[in-house]
PyMOL Python script that loads the backbone (N, CA, C, O; Angstrom):
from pymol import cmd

cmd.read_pdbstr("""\
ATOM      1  N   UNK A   1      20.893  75.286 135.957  1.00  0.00           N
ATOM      2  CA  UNK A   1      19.644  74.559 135.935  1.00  0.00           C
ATOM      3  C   UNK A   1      19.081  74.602 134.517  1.00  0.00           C
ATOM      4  O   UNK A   1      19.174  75.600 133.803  1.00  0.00           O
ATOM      5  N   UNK A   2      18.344  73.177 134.057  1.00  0.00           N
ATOM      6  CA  UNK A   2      18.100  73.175 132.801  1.00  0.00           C
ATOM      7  C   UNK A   2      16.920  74.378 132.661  1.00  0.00           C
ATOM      8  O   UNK A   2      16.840  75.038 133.697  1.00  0.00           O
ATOM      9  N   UNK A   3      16.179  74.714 131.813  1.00  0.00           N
ATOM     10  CA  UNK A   3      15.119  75.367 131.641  1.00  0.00           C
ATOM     11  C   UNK A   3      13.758  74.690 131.817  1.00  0.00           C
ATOM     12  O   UNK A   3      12.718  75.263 132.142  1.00  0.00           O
ATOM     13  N   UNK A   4      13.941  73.189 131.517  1.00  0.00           N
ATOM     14  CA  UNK A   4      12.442  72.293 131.735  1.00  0.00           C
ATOM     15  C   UNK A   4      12.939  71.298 132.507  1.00  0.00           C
ATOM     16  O   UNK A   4      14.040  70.798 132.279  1.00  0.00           O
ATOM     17  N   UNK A   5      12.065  70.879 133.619  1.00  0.00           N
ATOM     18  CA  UNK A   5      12.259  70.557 134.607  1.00  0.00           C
ATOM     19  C   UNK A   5      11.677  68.980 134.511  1.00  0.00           C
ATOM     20  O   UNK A   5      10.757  68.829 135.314  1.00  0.00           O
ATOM     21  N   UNK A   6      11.893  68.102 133.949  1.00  0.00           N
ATOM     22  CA  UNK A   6      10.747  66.828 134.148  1.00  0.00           C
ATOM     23  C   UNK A   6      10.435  67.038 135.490  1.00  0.00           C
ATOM     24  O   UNK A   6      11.243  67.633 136.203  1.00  0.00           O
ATOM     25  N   UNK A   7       9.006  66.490 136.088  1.00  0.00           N
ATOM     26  CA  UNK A   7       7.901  66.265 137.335  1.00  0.00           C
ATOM     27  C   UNK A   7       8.807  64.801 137.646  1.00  0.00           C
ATOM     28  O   UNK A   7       9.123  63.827 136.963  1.00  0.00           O
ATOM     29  N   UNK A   8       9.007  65.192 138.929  1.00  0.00           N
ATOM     30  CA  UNK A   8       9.325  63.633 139.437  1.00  0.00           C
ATOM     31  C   UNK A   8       8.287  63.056 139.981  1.00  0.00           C
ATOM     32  O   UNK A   8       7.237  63.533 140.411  1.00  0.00           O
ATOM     33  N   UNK A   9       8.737  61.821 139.914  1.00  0.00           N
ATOM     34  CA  UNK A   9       7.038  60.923 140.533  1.00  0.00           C
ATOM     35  C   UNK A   9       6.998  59.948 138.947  1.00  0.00           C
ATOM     36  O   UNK A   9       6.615  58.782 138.854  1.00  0.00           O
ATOM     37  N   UNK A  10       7.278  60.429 138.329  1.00  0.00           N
ATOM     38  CA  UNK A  10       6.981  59.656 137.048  1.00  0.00           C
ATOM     39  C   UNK A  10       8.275  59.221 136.305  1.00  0.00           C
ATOM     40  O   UNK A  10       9.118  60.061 135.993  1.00  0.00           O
ATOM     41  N   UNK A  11       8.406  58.065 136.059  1.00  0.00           N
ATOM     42  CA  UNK A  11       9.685  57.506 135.842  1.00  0.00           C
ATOM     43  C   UNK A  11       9.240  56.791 134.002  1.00  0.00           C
ATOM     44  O   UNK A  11       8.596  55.817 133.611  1.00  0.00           O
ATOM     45  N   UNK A  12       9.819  57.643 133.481  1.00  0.00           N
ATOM     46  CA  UNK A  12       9.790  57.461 132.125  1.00  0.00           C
ATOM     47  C   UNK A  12      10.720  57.869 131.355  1.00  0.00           C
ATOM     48  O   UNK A  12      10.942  59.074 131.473  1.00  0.00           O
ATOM     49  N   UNK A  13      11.477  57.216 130.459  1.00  0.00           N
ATOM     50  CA  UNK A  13      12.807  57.983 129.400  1.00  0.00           C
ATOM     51  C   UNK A  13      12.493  59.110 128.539  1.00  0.00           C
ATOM     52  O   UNK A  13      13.343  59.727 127.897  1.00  0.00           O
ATOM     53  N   UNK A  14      11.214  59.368 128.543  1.00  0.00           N
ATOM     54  CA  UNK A  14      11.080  60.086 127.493  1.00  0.00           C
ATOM     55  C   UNK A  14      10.327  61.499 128.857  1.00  0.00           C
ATOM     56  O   UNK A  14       9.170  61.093 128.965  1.00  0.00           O
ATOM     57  N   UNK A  15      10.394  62.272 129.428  1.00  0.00           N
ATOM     58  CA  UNK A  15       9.203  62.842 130.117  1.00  0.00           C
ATOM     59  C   UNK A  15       7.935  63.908 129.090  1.00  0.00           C
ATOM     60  O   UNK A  15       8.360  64.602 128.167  1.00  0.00           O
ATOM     61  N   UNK A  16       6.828  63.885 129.346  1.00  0.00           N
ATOM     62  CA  UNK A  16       6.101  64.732 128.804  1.00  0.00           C
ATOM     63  C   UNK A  16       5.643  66.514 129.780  1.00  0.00           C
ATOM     64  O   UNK A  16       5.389  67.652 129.383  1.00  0.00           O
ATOM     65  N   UNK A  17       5.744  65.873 131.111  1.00  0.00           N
ATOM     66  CA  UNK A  17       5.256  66.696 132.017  1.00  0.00           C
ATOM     67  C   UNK A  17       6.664  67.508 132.730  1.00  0.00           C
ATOM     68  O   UNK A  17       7.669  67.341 133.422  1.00  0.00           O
ATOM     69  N   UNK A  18       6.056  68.254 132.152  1.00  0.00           N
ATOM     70  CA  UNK A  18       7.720  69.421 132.323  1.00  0.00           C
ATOM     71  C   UNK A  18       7.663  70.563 133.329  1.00  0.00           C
ATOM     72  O   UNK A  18       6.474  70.876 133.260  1.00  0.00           O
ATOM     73  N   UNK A  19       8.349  71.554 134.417  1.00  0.00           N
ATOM     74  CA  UNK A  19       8.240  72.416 134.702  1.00  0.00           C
ATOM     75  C   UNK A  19       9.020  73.657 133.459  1.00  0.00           C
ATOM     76  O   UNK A  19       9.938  73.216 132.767  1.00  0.00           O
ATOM     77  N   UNK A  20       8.765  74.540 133.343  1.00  0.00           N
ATOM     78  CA  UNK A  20       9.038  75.631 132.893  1.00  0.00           C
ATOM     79  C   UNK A  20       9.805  76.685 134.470  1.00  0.00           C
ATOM     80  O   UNK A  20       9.205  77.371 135.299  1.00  0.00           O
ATOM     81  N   UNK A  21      11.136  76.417 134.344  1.00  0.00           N
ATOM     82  CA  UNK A  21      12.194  76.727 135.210  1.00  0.00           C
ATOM     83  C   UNK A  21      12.148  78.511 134.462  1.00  0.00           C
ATOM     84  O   UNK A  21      12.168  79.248 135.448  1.00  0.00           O
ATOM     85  N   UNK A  22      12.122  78.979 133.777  1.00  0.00           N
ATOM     86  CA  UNK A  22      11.914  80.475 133.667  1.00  0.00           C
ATOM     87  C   UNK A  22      10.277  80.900 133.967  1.00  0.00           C
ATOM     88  O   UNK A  22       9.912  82.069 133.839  1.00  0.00           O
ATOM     89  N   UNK A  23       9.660  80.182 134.239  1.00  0.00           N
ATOM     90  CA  UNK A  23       8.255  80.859 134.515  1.00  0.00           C
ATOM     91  C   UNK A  23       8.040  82.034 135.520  1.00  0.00           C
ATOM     92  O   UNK A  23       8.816  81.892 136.465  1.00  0.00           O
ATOM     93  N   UNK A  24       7.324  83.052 135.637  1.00  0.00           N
ATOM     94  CA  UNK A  24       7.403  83.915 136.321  1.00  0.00           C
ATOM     95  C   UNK A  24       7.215  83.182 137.497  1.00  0.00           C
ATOM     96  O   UNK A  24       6.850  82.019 137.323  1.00  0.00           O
ATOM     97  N   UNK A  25       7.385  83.599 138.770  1.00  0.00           N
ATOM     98  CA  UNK A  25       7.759  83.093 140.313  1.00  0.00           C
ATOM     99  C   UNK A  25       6.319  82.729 140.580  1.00  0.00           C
ATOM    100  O   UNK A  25       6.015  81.595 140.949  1.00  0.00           O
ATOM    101  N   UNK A  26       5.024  84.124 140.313  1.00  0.00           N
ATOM    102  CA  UNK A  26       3.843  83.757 141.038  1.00  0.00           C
ATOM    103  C   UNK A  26       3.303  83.071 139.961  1.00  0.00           C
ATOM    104  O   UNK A  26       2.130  82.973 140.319  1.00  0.00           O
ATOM    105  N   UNK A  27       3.393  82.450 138.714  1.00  0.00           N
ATOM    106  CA  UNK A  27       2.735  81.371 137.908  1.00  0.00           C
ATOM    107  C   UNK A  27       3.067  80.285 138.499  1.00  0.00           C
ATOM    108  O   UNK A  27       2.100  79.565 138.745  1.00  0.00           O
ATOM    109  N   UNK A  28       4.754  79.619 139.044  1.00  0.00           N
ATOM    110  CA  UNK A  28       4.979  78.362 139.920  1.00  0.00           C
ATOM    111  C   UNK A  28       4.799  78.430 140.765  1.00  0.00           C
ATOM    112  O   UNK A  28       5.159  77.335 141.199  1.00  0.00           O
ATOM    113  N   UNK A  29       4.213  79.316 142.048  1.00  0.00           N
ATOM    114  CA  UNK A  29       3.644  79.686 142.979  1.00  0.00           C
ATOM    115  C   UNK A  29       2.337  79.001 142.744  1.00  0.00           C
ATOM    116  O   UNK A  29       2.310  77.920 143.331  1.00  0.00           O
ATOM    117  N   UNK A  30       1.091  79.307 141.986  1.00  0.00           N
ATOM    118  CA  UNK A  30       0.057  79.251 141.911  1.00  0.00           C
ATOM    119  C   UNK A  30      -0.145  78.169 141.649  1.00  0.00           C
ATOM    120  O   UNK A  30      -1.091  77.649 142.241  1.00  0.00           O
ATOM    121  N   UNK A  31       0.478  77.494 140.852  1.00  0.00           N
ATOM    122  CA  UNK A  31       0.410  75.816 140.522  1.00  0.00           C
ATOM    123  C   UNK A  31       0.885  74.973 141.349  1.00  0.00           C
ATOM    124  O   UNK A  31       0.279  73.928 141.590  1.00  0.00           O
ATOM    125  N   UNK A  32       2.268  75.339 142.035  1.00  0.00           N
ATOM    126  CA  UNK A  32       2.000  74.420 143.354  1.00  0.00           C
ATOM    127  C   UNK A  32       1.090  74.228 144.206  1.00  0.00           C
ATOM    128  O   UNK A  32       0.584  73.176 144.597  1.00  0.00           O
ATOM    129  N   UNK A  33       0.782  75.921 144.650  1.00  0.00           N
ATOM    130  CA  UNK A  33      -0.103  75.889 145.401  1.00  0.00           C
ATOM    131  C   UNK A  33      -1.831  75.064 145.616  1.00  0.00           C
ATOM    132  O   UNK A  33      -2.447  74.597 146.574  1.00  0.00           O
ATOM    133  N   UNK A  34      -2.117  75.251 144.004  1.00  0.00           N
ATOM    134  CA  UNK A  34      -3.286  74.400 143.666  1.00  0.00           C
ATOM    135  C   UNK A  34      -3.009  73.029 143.627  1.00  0.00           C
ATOM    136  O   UNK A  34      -3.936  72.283 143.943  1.00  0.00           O
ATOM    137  N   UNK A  35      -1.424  72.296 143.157  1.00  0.00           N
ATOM    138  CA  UNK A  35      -1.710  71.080 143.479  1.00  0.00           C
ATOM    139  C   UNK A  35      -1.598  70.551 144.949  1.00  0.00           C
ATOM    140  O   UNK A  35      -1.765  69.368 145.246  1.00  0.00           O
ATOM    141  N   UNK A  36      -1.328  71.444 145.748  1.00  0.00           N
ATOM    142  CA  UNK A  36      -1.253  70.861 147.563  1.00  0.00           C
ATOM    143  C   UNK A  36      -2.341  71.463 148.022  1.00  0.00           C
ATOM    144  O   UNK A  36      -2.423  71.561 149.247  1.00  0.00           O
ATOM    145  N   UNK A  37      -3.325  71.956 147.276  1.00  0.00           N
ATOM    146  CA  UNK A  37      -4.421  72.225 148.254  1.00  0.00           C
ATOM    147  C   UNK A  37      -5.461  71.094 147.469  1.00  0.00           C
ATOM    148  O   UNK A  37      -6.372  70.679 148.186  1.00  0.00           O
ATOM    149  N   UNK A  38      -5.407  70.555 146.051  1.00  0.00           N
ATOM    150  CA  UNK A  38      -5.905  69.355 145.647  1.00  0.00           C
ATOM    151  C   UNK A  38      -5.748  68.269 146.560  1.00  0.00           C
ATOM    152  O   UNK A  38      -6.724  67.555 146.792  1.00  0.00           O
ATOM    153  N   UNK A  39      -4.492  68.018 147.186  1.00  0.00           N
ATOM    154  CA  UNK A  39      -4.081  66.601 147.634  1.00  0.00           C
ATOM    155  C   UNK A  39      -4.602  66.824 149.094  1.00  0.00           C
ATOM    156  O   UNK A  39      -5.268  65.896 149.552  1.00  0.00           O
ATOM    157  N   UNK A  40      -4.363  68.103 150.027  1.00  0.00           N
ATOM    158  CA  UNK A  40      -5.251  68.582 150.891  1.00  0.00           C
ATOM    159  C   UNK A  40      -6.748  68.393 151.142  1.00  0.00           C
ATOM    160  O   UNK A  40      -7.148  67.945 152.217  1.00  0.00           O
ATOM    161  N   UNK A  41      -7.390  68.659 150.371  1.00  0.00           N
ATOM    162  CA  UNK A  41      -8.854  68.175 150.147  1.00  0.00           C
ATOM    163  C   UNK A  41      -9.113  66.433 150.300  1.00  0.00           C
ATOM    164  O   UNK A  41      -9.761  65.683 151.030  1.00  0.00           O
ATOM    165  N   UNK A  42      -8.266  66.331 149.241  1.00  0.00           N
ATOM    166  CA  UNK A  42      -8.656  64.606 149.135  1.00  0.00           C
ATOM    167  C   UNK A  42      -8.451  64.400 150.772  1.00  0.00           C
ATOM    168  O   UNK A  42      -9.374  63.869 151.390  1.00  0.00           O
ATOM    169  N   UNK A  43      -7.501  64.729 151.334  1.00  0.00           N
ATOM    170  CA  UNK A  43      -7.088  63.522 152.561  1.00  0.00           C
ATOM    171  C   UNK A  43      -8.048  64.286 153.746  1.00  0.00           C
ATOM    172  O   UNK A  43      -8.338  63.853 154.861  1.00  0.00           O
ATOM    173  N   UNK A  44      -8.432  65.552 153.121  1.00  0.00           N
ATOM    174  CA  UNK A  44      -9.659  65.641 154.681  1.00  0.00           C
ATOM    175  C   UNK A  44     -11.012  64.989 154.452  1.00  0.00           C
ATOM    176  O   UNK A  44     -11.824  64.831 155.364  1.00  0.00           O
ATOM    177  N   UNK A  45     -11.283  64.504 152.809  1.00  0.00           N
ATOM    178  CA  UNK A  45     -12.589  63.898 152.902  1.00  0.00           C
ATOM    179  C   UNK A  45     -11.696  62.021 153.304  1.00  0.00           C
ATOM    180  O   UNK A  45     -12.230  61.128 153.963  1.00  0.00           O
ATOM    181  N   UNK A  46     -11.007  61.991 152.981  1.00  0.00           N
ATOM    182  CA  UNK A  46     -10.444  60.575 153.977  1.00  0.00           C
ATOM    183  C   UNK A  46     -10.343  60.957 155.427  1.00  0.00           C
ATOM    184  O   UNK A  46     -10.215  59.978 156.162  1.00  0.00           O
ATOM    185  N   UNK A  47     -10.362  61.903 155.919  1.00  0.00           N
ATOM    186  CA  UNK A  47     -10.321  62.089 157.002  1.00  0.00           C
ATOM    187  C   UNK A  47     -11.420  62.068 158.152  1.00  0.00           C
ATOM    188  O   UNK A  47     -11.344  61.813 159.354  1.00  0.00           O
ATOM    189  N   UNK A  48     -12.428  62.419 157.352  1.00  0.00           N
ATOM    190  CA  UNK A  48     -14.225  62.202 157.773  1.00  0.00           C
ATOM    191  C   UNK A  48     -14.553  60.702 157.683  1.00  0.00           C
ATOM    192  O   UNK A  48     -15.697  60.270 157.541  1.00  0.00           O
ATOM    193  N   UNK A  49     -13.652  60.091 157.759  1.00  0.00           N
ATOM    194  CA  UNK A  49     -14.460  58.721 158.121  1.00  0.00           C
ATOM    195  C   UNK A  49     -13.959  58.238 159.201  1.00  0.00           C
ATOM    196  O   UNK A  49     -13.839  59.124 160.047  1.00  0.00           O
ATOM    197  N   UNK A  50     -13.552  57.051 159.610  1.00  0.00           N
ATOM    198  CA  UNK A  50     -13.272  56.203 160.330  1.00  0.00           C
ATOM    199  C   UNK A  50     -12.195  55.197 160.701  1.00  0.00           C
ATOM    200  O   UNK A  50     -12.171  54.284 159.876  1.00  0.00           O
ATOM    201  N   UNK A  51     -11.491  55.091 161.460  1.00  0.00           N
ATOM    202  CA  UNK A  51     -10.385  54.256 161.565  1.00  0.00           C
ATOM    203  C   UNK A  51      -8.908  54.875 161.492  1.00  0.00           C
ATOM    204  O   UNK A  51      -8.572  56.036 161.725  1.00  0.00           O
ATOM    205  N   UNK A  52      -8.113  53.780 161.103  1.00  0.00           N
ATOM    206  CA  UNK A  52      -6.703  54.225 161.510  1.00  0.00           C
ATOM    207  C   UNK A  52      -6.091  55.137 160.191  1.00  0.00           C
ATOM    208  O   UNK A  52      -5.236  55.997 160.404  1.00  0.00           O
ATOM    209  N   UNK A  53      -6.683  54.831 158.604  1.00  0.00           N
ATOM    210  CA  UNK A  53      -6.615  55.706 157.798  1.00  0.00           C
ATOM    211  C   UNK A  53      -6.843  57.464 158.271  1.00  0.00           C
ATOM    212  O   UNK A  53      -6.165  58.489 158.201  1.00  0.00           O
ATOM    213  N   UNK A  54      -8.103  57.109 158.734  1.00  0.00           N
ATOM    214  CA  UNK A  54      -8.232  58.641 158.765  1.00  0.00           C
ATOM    215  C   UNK A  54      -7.771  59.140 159.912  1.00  0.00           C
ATOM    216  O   UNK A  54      -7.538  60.339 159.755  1.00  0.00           O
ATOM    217  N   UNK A  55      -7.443  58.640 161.398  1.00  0.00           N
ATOM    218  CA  UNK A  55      -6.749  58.954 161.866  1.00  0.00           C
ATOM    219  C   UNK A  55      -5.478  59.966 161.201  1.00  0.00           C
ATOM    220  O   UNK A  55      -5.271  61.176 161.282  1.00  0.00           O
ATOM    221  N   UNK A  56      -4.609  58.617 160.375  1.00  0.00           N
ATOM    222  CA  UNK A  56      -3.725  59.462 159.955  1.00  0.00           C
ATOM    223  C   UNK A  56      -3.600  60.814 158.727  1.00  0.00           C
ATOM    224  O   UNK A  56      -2.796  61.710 158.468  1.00  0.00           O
ATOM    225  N   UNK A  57      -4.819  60.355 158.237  1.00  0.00           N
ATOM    226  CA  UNK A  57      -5.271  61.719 157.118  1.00  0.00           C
ATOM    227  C   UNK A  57      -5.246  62.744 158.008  1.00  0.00           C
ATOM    228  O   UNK A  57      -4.538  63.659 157.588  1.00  0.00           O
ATOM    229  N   UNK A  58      -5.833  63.005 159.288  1.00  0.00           N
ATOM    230  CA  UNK A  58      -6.029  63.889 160.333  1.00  0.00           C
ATOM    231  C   UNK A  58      -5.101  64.669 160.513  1.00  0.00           C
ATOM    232  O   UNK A  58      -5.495  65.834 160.563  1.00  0.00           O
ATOM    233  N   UNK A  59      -3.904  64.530 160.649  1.00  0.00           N
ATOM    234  CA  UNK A  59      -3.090  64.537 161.422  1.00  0.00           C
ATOM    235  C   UNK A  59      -2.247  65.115 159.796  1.00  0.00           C
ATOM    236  O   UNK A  59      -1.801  66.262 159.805  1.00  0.00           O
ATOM    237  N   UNK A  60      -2.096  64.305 158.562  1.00  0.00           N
ATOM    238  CA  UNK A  60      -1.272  64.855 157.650  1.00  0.00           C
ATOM    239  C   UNK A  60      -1.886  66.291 156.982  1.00  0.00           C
ATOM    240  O   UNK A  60      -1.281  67.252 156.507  1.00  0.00           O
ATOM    241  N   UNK A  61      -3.409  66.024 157.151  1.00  0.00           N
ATOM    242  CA  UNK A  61      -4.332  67.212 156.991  1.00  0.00           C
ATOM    243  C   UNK A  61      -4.213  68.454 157.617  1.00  0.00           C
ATOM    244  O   UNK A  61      -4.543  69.569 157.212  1.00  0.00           O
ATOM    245  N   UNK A  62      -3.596  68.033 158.859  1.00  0.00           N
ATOM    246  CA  UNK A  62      -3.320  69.706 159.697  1.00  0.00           C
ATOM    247  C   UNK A  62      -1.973  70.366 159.395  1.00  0.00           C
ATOM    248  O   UNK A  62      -1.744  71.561 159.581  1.00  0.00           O
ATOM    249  N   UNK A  63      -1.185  69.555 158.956  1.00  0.00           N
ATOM    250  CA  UNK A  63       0.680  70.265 158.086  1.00  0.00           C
ATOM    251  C   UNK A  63       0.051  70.418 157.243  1.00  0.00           C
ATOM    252  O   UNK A  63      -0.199  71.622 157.282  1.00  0.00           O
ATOM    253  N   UNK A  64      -0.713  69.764 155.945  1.00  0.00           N
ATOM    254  CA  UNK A  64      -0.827  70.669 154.772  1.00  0.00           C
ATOM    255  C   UNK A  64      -1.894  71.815 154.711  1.00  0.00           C
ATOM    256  O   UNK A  64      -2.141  72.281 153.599  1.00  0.00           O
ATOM    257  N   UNK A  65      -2.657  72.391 155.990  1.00  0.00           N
ATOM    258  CA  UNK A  65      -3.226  73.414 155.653  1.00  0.00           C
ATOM    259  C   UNK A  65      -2.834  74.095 156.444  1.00  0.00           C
ATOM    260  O   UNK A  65      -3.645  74.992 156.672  1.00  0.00           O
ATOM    261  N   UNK A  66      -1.425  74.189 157.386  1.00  0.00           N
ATOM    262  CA  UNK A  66      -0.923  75.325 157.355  1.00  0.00           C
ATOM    263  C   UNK A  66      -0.247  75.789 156.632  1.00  0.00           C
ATOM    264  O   UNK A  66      -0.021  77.000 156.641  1.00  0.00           O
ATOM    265  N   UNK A  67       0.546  74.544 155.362  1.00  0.00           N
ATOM    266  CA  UNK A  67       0.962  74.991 154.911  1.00  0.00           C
ATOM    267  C   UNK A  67       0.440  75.950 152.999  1.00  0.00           C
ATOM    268  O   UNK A  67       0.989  76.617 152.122  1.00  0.00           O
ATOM    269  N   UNK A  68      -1.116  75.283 153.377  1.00  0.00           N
ATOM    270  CA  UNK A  68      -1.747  75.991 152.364  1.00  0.00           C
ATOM    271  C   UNK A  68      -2.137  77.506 152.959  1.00  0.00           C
ATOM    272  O   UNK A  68      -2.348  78.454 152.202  1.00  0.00           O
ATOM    273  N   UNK A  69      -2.199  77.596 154.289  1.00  0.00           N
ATOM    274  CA  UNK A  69      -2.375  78.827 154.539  1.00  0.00           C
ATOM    275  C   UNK A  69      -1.034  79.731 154.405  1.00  0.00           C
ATOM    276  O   UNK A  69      -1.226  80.893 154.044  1.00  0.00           O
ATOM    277  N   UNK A  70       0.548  79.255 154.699  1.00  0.00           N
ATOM    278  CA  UNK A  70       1.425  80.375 154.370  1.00  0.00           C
ATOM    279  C   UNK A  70       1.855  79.813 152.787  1.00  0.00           C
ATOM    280  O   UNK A  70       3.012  80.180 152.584  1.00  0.00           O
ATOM    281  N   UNK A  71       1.586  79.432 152.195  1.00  0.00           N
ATOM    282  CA  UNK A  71       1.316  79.472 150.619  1.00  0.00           C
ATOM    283  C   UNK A  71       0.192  80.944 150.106  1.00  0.00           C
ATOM    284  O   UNK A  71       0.321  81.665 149.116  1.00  0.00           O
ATOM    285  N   UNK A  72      -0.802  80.996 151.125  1.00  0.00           N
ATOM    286  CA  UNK A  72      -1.934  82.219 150.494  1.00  0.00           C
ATOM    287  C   UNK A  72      -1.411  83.348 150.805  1.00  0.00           C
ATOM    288  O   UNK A  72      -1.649  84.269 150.023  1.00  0.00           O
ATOM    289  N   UNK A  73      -0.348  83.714 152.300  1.00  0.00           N
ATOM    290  CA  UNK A  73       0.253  84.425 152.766  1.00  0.00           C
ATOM    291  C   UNK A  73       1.186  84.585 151.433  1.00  0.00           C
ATOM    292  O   UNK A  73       0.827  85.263 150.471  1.00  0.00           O
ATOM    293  N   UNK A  74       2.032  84.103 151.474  1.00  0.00           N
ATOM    294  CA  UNK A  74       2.983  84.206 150.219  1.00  0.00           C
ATOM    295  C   UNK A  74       2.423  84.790 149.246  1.00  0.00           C
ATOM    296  O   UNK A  74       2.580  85.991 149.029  1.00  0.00           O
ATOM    297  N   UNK A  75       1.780  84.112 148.615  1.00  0.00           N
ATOM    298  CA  UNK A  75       0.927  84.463 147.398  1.00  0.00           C
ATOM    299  C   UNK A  75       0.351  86.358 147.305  1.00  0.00           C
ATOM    300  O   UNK A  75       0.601  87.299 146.552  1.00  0.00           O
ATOM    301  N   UNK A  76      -0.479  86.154 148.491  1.00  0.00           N
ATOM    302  CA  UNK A  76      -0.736  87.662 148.241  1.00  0.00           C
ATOM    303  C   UNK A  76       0.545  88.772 148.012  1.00  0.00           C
ATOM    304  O   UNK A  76       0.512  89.763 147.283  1.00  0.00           O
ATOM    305  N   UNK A  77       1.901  88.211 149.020  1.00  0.00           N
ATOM    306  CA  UNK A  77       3.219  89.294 148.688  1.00  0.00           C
ATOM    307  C   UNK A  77       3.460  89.305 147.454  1.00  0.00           C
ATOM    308  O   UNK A  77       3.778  90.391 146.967  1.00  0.00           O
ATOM    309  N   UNK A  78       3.373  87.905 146.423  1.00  0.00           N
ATOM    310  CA  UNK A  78       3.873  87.952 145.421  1.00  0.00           C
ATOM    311  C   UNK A  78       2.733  88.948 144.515  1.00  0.00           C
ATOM    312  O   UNK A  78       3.177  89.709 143.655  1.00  0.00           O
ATOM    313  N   UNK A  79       1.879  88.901 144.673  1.00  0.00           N
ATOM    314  CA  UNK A  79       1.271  89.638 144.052  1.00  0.00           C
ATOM    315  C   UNK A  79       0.876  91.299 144.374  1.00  0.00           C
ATOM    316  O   UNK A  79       0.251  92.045 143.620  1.00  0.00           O
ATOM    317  N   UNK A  80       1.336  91.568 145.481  1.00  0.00           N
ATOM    318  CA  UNK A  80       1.262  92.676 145.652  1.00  0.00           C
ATOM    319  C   UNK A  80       2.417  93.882 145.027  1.00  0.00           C
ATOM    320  O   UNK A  80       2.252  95.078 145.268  1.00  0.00           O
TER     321      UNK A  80
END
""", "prot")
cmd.dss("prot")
cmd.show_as("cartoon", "prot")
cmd.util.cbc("prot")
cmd.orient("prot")
């Protein structure tokens, strides 16, 4: 495995947004973790409204906060 990781999602020849593949475990731990509890948030305030959107925010909202909850589980082992 290379050492820098381009972010997929972004399709560019050149990438700027890199993972750091030697980073300690609970530094890529912690940054995932904060970006799925970012995208988490967003879709439960889509989720407080109305209709077939939030229906389905509902519903994608309850997999990502269990899975933000065994992310915190994790997290504390790694740090313990």
């Amino acid at each position: 495995m290379d050492r820098y990781l381009p972010i997929t999602g972004i399709d560019c020849r050149i990438p700027t947004l890199l993972i750091d593949t030697e980073a300690p475990i609970d530094v890529l731990h912690e940054n995932a973790a904060y970006r799925i509890r970012t995208a988490t948030q967003l879709l439960e305030n889509i989720a407080h409204g109305e209709g077939i959107h939030s229906e389905l925010a509902r519903v994608l909202v309850t997999s990502l906060r269990e899975g933000c909850d065994l992310l915190d589980v994790l997290g504390q082992k790694l740090r313990a």
